[in-house]
C-alpha positions as CSV (number, residue, x, y, z in Angstrom):
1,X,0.0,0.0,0.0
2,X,1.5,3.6,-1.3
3,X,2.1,5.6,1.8
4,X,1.6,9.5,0.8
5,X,1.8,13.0,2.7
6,X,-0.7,15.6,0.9
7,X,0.9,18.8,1.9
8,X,-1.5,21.6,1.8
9,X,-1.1,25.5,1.8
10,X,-4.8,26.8,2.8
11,X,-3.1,30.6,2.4
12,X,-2.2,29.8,-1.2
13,X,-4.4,31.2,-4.1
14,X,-7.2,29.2,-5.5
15,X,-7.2,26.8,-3.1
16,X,-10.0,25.1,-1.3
17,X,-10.3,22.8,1.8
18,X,-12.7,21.0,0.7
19,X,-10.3,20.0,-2.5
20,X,-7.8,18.6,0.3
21,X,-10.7,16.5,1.3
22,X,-11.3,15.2,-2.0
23,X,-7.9,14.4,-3.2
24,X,-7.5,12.8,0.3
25,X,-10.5,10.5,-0.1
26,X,-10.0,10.3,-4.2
27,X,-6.1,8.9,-2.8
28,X,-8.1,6.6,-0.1
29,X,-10.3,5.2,-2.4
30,X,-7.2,3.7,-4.5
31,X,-5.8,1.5,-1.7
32,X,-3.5,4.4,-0.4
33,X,-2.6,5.9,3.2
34,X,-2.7,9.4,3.2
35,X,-1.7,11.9,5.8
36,X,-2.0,15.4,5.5
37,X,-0.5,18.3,7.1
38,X,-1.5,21.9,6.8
39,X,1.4,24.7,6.3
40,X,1.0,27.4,8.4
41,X,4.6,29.2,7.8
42,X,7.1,29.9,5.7
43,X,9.5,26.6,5.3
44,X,6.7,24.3,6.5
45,X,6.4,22.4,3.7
46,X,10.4,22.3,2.9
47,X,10.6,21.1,6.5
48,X,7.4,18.5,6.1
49,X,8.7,16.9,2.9
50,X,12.3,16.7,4.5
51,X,10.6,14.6,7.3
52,X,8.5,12.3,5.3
53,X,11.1,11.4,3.3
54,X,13.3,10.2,6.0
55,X,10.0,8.7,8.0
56,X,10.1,6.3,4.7
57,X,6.6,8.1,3.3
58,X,6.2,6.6,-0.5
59,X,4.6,9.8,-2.4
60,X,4.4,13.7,-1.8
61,X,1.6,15.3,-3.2
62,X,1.4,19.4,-3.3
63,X,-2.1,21.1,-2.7
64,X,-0.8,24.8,-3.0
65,X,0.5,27.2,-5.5
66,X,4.3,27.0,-6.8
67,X,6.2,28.0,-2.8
68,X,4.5,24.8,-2.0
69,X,5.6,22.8,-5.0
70,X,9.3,24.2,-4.5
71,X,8.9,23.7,-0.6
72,X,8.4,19.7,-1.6
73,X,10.9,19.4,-4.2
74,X,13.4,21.4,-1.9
75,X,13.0,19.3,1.2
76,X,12.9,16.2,-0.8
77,X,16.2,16.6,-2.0
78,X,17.3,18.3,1.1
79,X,16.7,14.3,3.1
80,X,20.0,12.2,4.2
81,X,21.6,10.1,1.0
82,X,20.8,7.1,2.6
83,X,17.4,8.1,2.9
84,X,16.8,9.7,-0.8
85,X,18.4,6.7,-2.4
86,X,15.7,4.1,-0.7
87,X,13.1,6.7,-1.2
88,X,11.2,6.6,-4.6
89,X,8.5,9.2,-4.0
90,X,6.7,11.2,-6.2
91,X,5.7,15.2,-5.9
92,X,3.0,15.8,-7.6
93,X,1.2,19.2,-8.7
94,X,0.0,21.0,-11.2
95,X,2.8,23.8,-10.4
96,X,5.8,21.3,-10.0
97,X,6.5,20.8,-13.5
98,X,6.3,24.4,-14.0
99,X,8.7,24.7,-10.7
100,X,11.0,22.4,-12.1
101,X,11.2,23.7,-15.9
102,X,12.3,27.4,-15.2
């Protein structure tokens, strides 16, 4: 079963709790566990991905605009080598490949 963290920014534009609801239950419904933390900060979501990477999560997945998306990626690369090279997650968002192009 896919372990994920949905990492959520409620202050970023366009965005909706009750999307975080759906996404989690739309996740659920596919046989995964699915945790979800709330930013509330700056660096939150750097710091969040950073700790379910090396707490062996399997997928991130970004519900915020592109801070969030760069928080994840950051973090995710930001984990111990041991831990990245066991780790085989995915960040997903509609801003990431944007993020990740420029």
């Amino acid at each position: 079963m896919t372990r994920a963290l949905l990492i959520a920014n409620p202050a970023a534009a366009r965005t909706d709790a009750r999307a975080v609801t759906a996404i989690r239950d739309t996740l659920r419904r596919g046989g995964w566990t699915v945790e979800v933390r709330a930013t509330a900060q700056a660096g939150d979501a750097r710091r969040f991905a950073r700790e379910a990477v090396e707490q062996g999560f399997d997928a991130l997945v970004c519900y915020g605009g592109d801070g969030t998306a760069m928080g994840i990626a950051a973090g995710s690369s930001c984990a111990t080598p041991s831990t990245v090279t066991r780790w085989s997650g995915l960040v997903t968002s509609a801003s990431v490949a944007k993020a990740c192009i420029t």
